[in-house]
C-alpha positions in Angstrom: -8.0 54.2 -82.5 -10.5 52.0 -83.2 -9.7 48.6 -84.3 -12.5 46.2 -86.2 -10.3 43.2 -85.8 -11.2 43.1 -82.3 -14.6 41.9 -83.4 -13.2 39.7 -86.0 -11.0 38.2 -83.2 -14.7 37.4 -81.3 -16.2 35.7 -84.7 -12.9 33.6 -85.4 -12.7 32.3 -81.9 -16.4 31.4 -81.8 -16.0 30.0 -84.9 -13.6 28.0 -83.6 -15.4 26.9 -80.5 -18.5 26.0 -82.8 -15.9 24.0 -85.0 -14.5 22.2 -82.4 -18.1 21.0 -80.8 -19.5 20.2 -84.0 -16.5 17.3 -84.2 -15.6 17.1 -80.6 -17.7 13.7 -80.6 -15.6 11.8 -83.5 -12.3 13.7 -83.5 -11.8 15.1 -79.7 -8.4 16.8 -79.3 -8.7 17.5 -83.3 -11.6 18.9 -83.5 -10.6 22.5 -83.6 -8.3 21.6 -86.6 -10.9 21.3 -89.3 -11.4 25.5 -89.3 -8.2 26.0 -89.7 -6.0 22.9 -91.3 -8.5 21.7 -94.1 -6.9 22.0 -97.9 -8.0 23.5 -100.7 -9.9 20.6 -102.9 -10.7 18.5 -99.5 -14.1 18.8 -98.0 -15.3 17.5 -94.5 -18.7 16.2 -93.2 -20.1 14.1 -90.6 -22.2 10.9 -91.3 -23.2 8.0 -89.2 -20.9 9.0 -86.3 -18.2 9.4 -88.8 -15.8 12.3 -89.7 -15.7 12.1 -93.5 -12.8 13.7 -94.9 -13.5 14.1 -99.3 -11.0 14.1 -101.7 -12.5 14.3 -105.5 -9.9 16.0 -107.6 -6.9 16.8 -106.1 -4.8 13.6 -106.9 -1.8 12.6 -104.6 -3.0 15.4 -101.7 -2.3 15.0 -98.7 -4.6 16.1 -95.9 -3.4 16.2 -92.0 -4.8 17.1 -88.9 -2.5 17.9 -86.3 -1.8 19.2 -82.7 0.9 20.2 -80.7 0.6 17.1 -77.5 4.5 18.0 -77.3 6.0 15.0 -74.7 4.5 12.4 -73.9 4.5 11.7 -69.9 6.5 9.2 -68.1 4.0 7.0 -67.9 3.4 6.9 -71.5 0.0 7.9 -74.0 -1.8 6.1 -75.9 -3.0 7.8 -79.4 -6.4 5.5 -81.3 -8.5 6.2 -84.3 -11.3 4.0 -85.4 -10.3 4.6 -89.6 -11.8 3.6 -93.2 -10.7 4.4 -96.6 -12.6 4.3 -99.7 -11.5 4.5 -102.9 -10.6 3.4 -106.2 -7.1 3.5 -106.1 -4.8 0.8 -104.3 -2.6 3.0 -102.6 -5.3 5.5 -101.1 -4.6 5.7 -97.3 -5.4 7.5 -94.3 -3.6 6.8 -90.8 -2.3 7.7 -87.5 0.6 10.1 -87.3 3.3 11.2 -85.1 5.1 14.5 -86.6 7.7 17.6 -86.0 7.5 20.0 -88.1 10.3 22.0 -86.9 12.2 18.9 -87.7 10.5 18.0 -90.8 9.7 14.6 -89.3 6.5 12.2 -89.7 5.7 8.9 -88.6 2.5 7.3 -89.9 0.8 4.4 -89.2 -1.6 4.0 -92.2 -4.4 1.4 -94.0 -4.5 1.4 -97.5 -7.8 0.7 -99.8 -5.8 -2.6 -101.2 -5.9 -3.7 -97.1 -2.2 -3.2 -96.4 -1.1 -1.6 -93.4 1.8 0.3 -93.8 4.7 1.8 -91.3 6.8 4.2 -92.3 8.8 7.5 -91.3 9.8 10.4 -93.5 13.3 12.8 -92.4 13.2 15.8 -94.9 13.6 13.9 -98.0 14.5 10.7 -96.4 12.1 7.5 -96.0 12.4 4.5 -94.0 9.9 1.9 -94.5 9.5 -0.1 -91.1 7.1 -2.9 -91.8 3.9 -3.5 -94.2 1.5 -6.1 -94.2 -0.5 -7.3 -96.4 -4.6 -8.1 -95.9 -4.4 -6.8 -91.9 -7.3 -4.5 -92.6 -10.8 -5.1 -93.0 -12.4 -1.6 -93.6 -15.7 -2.9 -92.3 -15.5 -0.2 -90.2 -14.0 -1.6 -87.1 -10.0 -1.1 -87.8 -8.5 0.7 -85.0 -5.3 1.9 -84.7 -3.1 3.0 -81.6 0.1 4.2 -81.0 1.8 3.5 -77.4 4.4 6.2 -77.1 7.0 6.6 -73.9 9.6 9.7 -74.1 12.1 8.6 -76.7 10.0 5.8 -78.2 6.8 4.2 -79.8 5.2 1.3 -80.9 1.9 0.4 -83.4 -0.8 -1.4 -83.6 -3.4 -2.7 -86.0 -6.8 -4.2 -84.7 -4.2 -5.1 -81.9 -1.7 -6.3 -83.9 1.8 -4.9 -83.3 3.4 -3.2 -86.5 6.3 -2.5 -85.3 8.3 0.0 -83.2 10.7 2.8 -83.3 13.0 4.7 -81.1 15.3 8.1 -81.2 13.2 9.4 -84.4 12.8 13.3 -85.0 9.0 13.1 -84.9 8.7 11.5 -81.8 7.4 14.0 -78.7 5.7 17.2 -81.2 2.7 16.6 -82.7 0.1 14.2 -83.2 -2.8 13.4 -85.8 -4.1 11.9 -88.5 -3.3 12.1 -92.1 -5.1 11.1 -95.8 -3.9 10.9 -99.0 -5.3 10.5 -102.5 -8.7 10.6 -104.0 -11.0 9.0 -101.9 -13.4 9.1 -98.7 -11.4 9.0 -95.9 -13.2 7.9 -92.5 -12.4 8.8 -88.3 -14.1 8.6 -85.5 -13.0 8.2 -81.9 -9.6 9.6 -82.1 -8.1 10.3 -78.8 -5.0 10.5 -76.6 -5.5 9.0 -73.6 -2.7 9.3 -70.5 -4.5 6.9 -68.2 -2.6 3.4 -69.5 -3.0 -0.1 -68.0 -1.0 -2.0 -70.7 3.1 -2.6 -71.2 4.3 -0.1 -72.9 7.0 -0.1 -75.7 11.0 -0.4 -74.2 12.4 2.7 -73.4 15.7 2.9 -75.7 18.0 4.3 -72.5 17.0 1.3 -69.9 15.5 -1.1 -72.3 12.8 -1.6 -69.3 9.2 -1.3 -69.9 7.5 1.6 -68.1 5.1 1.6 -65.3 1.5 0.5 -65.8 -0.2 3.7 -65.0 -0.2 7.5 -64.7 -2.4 10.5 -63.7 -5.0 11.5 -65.9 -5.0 14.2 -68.3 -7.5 15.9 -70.6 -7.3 14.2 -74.0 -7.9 17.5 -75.7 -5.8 19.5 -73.8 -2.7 17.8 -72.7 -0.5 19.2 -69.8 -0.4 19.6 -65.8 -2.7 22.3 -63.6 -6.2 22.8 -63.4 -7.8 24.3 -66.6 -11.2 26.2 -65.2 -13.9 25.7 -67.6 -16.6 27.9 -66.1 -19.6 25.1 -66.4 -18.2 24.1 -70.1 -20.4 27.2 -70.8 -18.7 28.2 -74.4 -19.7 31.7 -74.2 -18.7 32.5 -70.7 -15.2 30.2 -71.3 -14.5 32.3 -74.1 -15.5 35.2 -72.4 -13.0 34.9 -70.0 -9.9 33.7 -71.3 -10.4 36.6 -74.2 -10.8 39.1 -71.6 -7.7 38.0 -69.5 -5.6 38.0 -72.9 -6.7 41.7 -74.7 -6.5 43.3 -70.6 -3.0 41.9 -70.3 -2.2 41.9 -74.1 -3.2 45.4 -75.0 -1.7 46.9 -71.6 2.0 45.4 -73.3 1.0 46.3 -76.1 0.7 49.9 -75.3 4.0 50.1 -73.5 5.3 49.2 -77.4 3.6 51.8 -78.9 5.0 54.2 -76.3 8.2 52.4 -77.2 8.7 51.5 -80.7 6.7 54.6 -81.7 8.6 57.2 -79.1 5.2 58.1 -78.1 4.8 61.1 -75.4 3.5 60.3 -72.2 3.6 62.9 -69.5 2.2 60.8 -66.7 2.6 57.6 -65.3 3.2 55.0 -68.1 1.6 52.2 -66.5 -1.5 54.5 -66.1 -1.7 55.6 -69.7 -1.3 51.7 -71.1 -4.1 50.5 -69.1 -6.6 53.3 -70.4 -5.3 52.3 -73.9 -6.2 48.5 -73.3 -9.9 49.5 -72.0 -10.0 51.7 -75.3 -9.5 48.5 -77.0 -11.3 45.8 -75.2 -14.6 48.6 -74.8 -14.7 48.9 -78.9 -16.2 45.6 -79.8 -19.4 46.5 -77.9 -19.4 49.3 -79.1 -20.0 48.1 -83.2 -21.9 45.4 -82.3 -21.6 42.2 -85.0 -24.9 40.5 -86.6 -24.1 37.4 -84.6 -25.8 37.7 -81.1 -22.8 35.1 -79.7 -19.8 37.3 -81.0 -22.0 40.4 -79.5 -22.5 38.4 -75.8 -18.8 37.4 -76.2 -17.3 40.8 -77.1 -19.3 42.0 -74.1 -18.0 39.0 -71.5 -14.4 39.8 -72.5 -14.4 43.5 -72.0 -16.0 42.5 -68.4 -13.6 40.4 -67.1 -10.9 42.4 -68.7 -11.9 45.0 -65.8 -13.2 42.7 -63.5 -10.0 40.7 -62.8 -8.8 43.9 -60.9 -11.6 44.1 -58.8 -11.7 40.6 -57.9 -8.0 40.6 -57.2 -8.1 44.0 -55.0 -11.2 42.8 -52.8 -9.4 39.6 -51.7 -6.1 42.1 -50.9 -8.5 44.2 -49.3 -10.3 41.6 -47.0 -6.8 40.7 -46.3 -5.7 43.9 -45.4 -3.6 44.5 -48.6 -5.5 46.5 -50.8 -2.4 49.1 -51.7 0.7 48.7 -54.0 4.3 48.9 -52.3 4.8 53.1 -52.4 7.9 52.6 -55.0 5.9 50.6 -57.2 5.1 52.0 -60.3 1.4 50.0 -60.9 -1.6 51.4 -59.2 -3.2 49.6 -56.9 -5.7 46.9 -57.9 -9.3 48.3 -57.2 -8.0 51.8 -58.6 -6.4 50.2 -61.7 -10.5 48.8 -62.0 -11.7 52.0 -61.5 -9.7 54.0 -63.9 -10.5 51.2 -66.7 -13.9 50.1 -65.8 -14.5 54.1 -66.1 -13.3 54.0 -69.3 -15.4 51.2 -70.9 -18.5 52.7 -68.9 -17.9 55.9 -70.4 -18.2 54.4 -73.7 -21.2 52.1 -73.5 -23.1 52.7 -70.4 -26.3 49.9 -71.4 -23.4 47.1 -71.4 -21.9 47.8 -68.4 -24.8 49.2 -65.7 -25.6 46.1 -64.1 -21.5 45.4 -63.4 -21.6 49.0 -62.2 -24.4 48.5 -60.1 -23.0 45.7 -58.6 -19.9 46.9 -57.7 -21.7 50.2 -56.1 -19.8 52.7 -58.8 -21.0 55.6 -57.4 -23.7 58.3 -59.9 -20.8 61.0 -59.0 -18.2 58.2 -60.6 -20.7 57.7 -63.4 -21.6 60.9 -64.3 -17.4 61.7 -65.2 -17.1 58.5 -67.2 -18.6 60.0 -70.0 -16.3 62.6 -70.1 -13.0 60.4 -69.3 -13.8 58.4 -72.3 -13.7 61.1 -74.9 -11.0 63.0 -73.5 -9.0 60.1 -73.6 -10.1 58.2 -76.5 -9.2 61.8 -78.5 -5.9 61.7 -76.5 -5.0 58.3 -78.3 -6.8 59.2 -81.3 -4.7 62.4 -81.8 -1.0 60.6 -80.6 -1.5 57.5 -82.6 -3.0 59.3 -86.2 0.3 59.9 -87.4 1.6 56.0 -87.2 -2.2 54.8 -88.2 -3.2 53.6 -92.1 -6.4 55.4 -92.9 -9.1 53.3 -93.0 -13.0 52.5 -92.5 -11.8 51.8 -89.1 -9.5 54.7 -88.7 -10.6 57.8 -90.3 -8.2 60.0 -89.2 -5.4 57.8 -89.4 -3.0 60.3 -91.5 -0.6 57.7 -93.3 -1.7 56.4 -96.2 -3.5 52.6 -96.3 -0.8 51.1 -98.8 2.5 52.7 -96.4 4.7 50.1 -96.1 5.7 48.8 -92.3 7.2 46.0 -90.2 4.4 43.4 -89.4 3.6 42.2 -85.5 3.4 39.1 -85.5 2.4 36.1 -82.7 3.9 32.8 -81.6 2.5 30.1 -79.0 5.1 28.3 -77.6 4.1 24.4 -76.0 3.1 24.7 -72.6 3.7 22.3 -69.9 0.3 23.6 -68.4 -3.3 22.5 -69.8 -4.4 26.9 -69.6 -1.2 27.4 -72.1 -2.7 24.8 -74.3 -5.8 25.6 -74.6 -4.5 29.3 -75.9 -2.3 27.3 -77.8 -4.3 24.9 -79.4 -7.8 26.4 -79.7 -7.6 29.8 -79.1 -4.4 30.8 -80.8 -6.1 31.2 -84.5 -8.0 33.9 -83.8 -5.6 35.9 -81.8 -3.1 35.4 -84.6 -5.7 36.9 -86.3 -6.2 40.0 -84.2 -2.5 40.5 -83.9 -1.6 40.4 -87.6 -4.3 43.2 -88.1 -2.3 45.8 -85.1 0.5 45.6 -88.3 -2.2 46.2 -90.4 -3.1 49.4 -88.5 0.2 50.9 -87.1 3.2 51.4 -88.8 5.4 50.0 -87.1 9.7 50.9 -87.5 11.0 47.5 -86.8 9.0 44.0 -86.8 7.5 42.9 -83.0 7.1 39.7 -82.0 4.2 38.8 -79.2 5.4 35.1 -77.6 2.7 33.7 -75.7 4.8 31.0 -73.2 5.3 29.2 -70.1 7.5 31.5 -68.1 8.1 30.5 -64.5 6.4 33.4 -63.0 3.4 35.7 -63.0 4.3 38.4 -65.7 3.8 39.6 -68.9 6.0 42.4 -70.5 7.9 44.4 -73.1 11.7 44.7 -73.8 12.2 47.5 -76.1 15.9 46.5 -76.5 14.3 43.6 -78.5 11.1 44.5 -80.0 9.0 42.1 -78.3 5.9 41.3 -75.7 5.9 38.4 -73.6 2.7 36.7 -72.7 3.1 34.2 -69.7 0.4 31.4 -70.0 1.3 31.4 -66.0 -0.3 34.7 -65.6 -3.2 34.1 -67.3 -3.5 30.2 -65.6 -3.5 32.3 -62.5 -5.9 35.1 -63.0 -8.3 32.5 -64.5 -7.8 30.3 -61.4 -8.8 33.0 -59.2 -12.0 33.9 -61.4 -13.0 30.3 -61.2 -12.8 30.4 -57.5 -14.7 33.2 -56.7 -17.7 32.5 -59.6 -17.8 28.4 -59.7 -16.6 28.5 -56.1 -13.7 25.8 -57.3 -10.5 25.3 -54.8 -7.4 26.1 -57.1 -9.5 25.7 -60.5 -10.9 22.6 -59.4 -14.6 21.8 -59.1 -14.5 20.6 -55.4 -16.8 20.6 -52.9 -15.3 22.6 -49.9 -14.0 21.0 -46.6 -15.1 21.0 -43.3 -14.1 24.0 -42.0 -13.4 26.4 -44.8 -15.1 29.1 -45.8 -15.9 28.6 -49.7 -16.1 31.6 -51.9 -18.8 34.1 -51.9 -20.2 35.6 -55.0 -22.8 38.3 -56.0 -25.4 38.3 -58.1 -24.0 37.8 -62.2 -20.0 37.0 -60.5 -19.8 40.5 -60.3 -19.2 41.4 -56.2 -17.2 41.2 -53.3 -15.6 38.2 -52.4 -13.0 36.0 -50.9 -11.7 33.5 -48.4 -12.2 33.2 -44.8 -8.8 33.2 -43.4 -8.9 34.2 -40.1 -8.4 30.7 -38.7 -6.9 27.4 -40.3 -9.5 24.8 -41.8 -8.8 21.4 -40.2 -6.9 19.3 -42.0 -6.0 15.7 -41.6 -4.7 12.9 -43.6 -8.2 11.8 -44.9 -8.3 15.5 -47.2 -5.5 14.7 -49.4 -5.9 15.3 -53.3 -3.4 13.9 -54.5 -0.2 11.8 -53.6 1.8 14.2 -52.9 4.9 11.9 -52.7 3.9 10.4 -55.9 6.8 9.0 -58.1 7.1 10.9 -61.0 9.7 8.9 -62.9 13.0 11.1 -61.7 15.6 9.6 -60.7 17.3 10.3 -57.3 19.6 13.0 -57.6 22.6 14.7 -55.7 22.7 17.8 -58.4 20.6 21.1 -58.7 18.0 21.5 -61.8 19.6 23.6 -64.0 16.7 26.5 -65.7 14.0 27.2 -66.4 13.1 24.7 -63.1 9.9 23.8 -64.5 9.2 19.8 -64.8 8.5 16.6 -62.8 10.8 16.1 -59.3 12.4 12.9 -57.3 10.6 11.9 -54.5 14.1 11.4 -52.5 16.2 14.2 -51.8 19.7 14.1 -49.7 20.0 16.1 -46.2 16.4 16.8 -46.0 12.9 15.6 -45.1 10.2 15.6 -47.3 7.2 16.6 -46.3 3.3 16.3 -46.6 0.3 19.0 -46.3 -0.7 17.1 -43.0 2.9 16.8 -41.7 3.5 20.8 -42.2 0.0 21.8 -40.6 1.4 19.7 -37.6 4.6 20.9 -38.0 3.0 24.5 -37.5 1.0 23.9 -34.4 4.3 22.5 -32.7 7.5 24.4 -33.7 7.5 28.0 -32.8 11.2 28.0 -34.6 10.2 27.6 -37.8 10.9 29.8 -41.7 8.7 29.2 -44.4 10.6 30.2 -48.0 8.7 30.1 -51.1 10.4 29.7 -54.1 7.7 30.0 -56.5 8.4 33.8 -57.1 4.4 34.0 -57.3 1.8 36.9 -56.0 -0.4 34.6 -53.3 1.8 32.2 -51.3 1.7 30.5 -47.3 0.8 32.9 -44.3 4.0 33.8 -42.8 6.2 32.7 -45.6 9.3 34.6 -47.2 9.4 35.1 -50.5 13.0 34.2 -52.1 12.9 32.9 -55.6 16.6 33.2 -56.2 17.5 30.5 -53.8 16.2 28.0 -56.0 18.6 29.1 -58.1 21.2 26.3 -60.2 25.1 25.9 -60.5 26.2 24.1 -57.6 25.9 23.4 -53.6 29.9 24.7 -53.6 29.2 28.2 -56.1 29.4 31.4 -54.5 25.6 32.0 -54.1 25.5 29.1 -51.5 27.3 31.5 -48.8 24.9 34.2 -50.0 22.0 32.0 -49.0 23.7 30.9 -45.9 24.1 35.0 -45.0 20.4 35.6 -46.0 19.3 32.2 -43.4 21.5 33.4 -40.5 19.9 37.2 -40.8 16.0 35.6 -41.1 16.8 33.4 -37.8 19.0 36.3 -36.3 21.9 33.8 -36.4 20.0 30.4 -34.8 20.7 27.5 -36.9 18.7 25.8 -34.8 15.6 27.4 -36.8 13.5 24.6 -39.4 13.1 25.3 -42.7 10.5 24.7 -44.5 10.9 25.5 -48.4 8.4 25.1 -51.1 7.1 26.5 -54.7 4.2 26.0 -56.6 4.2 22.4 -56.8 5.6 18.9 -57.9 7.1 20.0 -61.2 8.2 23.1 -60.6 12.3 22.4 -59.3 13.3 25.4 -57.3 11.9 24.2 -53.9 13.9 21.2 -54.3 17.2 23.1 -55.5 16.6 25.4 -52.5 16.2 22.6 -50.3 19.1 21.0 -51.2 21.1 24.0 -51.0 20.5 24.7 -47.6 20.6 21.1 -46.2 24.0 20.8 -47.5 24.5 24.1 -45.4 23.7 22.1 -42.4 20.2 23.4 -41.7 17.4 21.7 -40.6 15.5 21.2 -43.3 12.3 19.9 -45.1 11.1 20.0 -48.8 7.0 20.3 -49.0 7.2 19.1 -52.4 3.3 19.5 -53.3 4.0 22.9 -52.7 0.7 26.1 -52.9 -0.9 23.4 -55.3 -1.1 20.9 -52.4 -1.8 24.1 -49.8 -5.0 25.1 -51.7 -6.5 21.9 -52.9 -6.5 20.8 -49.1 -8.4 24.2 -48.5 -5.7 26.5 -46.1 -5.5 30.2 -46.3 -3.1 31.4 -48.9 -1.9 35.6 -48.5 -0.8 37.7 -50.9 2.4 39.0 -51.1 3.1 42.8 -49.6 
């Protein structure tokens, strides 16, 4: 069934991307907000290194720009705006905001045209006025305003002036942004949130301390932890990937609800059928190819790496010897999954894809049935779907009428802890709302489906038909972005890095196309001199004698009771000396440590006295055949994620011997050791 709004998806994400550059320079993280947030009766332009927001007619409006930062850190943000107003009226303003929306909370920090600075926050209806003074600004152009905010609390400043400060308010911890209001010009430039802080920050209202005086550095416009690969801040190629990682995985659920919520037949194996109805999808934008070259080169990127995330993954299983899926599993294996799809797309545009084909050595015999498996297939889904599709330009044979009523599918981003689930989030999530809205526009659908794009602990997307829903993990797509990066920008765990002595970096293929992978038939050297980061870093957590409860993710102690912590030099020698040692990773993710179990469930909460703490101590005495002399070595994905250090706890209270490698595969990779992948 052919779908235009996969095209429209391309131009409203480009749009966006052009958006966002065109204000990076003045607004930074709000950039991408202009698209998508400006009012009716407000216009925007740039001038003198200013972001001009207009307001001629519509009197009293109010015009925000906003995006989700969701907590600050530990070691506070700080949130600045150079600002102007003006106007003819006194009380024209534009400011510095801190907001929930969920909450109908707003805090703003604002300069008037009459000079005053003003502080005030709004609770539904409610106001509180904190503090105004009179004749602070000077609208010359160099007022700046910041907001220093801790978890819990915030104070503000004018030309650095302190305003005042608040403490337990709704708005504190969601969004942030600016906001104007009235007829006026309103002026920005420089607005930023920066992590990296070297002042006092404002009391925190549990300790009434100050917090510390630094922090690790995050991304202004895309807050959170983890690497966030941006492909050599190429647009096209960024795009390209991340679009073609979310219609492979999106479309493959996608399908499974169709089969679902639509009783659709399928006679073979469902996970087979689902992934030829994603590479009908993702193939059809290059197929109608869009006036603008960019949307065309973008369209043909995503349907690329749609497929080519399969191969990559099953040539490094393959060089490690792991090429085929578990015999009970119900997914093909990797390379076959990219043959059956690539197939597919090939089939259906040939001049797109024949230099990928070439470089992967598709074979003329392979070729030469593409063709073929494309129309048969395309008129299988054609033919199954016509009776649930609106008739259309786009759908010809759809045989329900283009007025039948339906339930609509809609989308929702969560807030991610990691920088890849805020960048879907936060600059990518207009047009896939986009693309969504018109699958309701095309099917129709029984019941209303919900996609939830979110942070979920583990490598997975999927559909519960007991609910109606698709879950998108920003973890899987973190991950499969990750691996791109490595192979193509030959980064170390979606970091640009150089590699280290005695590693093997990535090899690629002419266009990012080939075989590649890591060297892992011997450890690199490591020493104490490769660390990237402190891996016993405090992180603000108190020391603790209780398990995390769920969902595990967030920042950990650097203290924990009846075990050792340990660093990525310590475990390498740790290695080389103890032949009596277990490796258990926690992380419940696809690549992990050579040699290491996979148990996810021992991270699990409650207490060190429920009943699952004997089931762990049964598990530990059959892995060491009943030696409790055996080390154990237990790690996840890294610092913030909590069920390593639940696990650890667990089993030191069991008596074992014991250590906590708290930086976890994060730490593992960024010092450049092997990782496998899970059989």
């Amino acid at each position: 069934m052919v779908l235009r709004g996969a095209a429209v998806f391309v131009s409203l994400v480009l749009f966006g991307a052009q958006a966002q550059a065109a204000y990076e320079k003045e607004l930074g993280p709000l950039a991408n907000t202009v698209s998508s947030q400006l009012l009716k009766g407000w216009n925007v332009k740039q001038q003198d290194g200013w972001v001009l927001l207009q307001n001629f007619t519509a009197s009293e409006s109010e015009q925000s720009l906003s995006v989700h930062a969701g907590q600050p850190p530990e070691t506070g943000r700080i949130i600045s705006a150079a600002i102007g107003v003006y106007s003819e009226k006194p009380n024209a303003s534009v400011g510095v905001t801190l907001g929930n929306r969920a909450r109908k909370s707003v805090c703003l920090l604002e300069i008037s045209a009459n000079k005053t600075v003003n502080l005030f926050c709004t609770e539904g209806e409610k106001r509180h006025n904190i503090a105004s003074v009179p004749n602070l600004a000077k609208l010359d152009g160099s007022d700046i305003v910041k907001i220093i905010e801790v978890p819990g609390a915030a104070r503000f400043l004018v030309n650095d002036q302190k305003i005042g400060e608040i403490s337990d308010m709704p708005a504190l911890g969601a969004e942030v942004g600016i906001m104007a209001y009235d007829i006026g010009t309103f002026a920005v430039t420089g607005f930023n949130i920066d992590s990296n802080l070297n002042t006092q920050l404002p009391p925190r209202p549990e300790a009434g301390g100050t917090a510390p005086a630094s922090g690790s550095g995050v991304d202004a416009s895309t807050p959170g932890t983890g690497p966030l690969p941006e492909f050599g801040n190429d647009t096209v190629r960024l795009i390209s990937v991340y679009m073609g990682l979310v219609q492979s995985i999106l479309m493959h659920e996608f399908g499974h609800a169709l089969i679902g919520e639509l009783q659709l037949p399928s006679t073979g194996p469902e996970e087979d059928a689902v992934d030829v109805y994603a590479a009908l999808q993702v193939v059809q934008p290059t197929m109608y190819p869009d006036p603008n070259k960019e949307v065309n080169e973008i369209a043909n990127g995503a349907a690329t790496y749609a497929a080519l995330q399969w191969y990559y993954s099953g040539k490094l299983s393959e060089m490690k010897g792991a090429d085929t899926s578990p015999w009970q599993d119900e997914h093909t294996a990797d390379l076959k999954r990219f043959r059956n799809m690539f197939c597919i797309m090939y089939g259906g545009n040939p001049g797109v894809f024949e230099p990928v084909a070439q470089s992967v050595g598709l074979e003329e015999r392979t070729k030469a049935r593409c063709g073929d498996e494309f129309n048969k297939q395309n008129r299988a889904w054609r033919r199954i779907l016509a009776p649930h599709t609106r008739v259309g330009t786009w759908n010809p044979d759809g045989e329900v009428p283009a007025d039948a009523p339906g339930a609509p599918i809609s989308a929702v981003f969560e807030p991610s802890q990691r920088r890849v689930g805020n960048l879907l989030a936060n600059h990518l999530s207009g047009g896939l709302k986009g693309y969504i809205q018109r699958l309701g526009e095309t099917y129709v659908m029984p019941r209303p489906v919900q996609i939830t794009f979110k942070d979920c602990g583990q490598l997975n997307a999927w559909y519960s038909p007991r609910e109606g829903t698709v879950t998108m993990c920003y973890d899987l797509i973190e991950h499969l972005a990750v691996m791109i990066s490595d192979i193509e920008m030959k980064t170390v765990g979606g970091h640009v890095s150089a590699p280290e002595s005695g590693t093997t970096p990535v090899s690629t293929t002419g266009g990012g196309s080939g075989s590649s992978g890591r060297d892992t038939t011997s450890a690199p050297k490591t020493t104490a001199t490769t660390q990237r980061f402190d891996e016993l870093e405090d992180l603000g957590v108190p020391q603790t004698y209780m398990l995390f409860p769920a969902p595990y993710k967030g920042p950990t102690p650097n203290y924990i009771k009846k075990a050792k912590i340990i660093k990525t030099v310590d475990l390498v020698d740790l290695l080389k000396t103890e032949k009596n040692i277990l490796l258990i990773d926690t992380g419940g993710l696809r690549e992990t440590l050579p040699d290491a179990y996979s148990l996810a469930d021992a991270g699990t909460d409650g207490s060190t006295t429920d009943r699952f703490q004997s089931a762990l101590n049964e598990w530990l005495m059959d892995k060491t055949k009943g030696q409790r002399d055996v080390k154990l070595v237990f790690f996840g994905q890294n610092m913030r994620e909590r069920t390593s250090f639940n696990a650890a706890l667990r089993a030191g209270t069991l008596g074992w011997p014991t250590y906590w490698y708290r930086g976890g595969l994060e730490a593992w990779v960024s010092n450049g050791l092997p990782t496998v992948m899970l059989k």
